[in-house]
One Martini backbone bead per residue (centre of mass of N, CA, C, O) as a GRO file, in nm:
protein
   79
    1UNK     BB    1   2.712   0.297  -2.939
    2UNK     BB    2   2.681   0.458  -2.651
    3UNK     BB    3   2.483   0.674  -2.444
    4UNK     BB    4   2.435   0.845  -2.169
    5UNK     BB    5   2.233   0.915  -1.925
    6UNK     BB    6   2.084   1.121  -1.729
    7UNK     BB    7   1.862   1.123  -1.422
    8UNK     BB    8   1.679   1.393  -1.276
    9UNK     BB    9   1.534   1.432  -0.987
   10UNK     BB   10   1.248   1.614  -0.841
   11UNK     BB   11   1.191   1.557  -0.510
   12UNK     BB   12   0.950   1.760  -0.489
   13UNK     BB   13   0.785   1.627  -0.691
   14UNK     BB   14   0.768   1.354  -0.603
   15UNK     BB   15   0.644   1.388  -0.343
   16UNK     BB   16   0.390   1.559  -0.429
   17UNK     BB   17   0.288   1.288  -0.588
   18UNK     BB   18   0.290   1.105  -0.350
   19UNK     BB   19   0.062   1.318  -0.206
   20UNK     BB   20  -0.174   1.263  -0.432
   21UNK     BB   21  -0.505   1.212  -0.478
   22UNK     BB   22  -0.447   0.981  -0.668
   23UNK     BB   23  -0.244   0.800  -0.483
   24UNK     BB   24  -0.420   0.767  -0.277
   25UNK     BB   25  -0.668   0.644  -0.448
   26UNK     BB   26  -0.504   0.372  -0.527
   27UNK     BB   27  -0.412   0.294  -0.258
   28UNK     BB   28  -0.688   0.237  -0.155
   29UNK     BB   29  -0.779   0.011  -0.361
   30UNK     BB   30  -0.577  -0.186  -0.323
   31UNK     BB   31  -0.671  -0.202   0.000
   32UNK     BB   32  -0.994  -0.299  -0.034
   33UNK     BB   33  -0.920  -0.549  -0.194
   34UNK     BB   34  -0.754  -0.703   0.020
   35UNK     BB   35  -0.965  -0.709   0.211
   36UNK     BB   36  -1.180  -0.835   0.076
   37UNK     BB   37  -0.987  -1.123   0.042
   38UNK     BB   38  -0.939  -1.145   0.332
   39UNK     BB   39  -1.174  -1.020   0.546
   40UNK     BB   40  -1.292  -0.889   0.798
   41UNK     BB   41  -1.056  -0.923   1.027
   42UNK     BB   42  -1.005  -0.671   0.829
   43UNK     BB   43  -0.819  -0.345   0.765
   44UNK     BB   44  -0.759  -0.009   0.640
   45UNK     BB   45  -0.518   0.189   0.652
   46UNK     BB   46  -0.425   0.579   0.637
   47UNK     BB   47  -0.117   0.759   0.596
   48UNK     BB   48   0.129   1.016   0.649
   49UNK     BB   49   0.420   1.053   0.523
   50UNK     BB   50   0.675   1.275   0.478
   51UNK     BB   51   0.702   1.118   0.141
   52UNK     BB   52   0.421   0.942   0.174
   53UNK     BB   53   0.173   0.769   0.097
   54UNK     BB   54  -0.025   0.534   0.327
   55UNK     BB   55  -0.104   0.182   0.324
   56UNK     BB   56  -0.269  -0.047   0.522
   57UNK     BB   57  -0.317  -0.391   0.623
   58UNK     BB   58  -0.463  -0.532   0.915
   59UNK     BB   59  -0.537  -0.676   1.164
   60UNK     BB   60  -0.867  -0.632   1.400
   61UNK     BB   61  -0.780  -0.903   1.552
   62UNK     BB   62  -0.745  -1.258   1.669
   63UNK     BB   63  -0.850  -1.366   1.452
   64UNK     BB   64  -0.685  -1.273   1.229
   65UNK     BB   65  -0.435  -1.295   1.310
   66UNK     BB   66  -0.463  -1.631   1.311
   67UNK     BB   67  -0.523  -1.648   1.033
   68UNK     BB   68  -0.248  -1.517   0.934
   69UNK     BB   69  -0.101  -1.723   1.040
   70UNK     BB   70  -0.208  -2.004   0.948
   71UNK     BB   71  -0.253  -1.853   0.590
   72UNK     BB   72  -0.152  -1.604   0.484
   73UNK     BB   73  -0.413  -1.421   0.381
   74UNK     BB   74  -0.228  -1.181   0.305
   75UNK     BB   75  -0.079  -1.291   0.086
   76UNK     BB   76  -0.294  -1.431  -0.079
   77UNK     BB   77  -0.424  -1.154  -0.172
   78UNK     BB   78  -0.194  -0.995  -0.326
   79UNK     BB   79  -0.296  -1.244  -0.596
   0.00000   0.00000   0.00000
């Protein structure tokens, strides 16, 4: 016998949670972490979606982009 939970998120706290300096600040030592691993190369952007605040990691030059398409760079620094 189980009763079924019904969760209504308030999109509005949830959107400014994403917007969050917290969640900013998490964002960003992840995004850091992974520049460290993946090496010179690459940099760190952040910046803000309507819904949420965003990290990307990404070559910043020839060098990373050739780097990051012959050995995976960037995907073998996410673990």
């Amino acid at each position: 016998m189980s009763d079924k939970v019904k969760i209504v998120l308030n999109s509005n706290g949830i959107r400014e949670l994403l917007h969050s300096g917290g969640i900013e600040s998490a964002l960003m030592q992840a995004g850091n972490k992974v520049q460290a691993k993946a090496g010179a190369n690459f940099g760190v952007t952040a910046f803000t979606m309507p819904s949420r605040s965003v990290v990307r990691v990404s070559a910043i030059n020839k060098d990373g982009i050739k780097e990051n398409v012959d050995n995976n760079v960037l995907l073998k620094a996410l673990h």
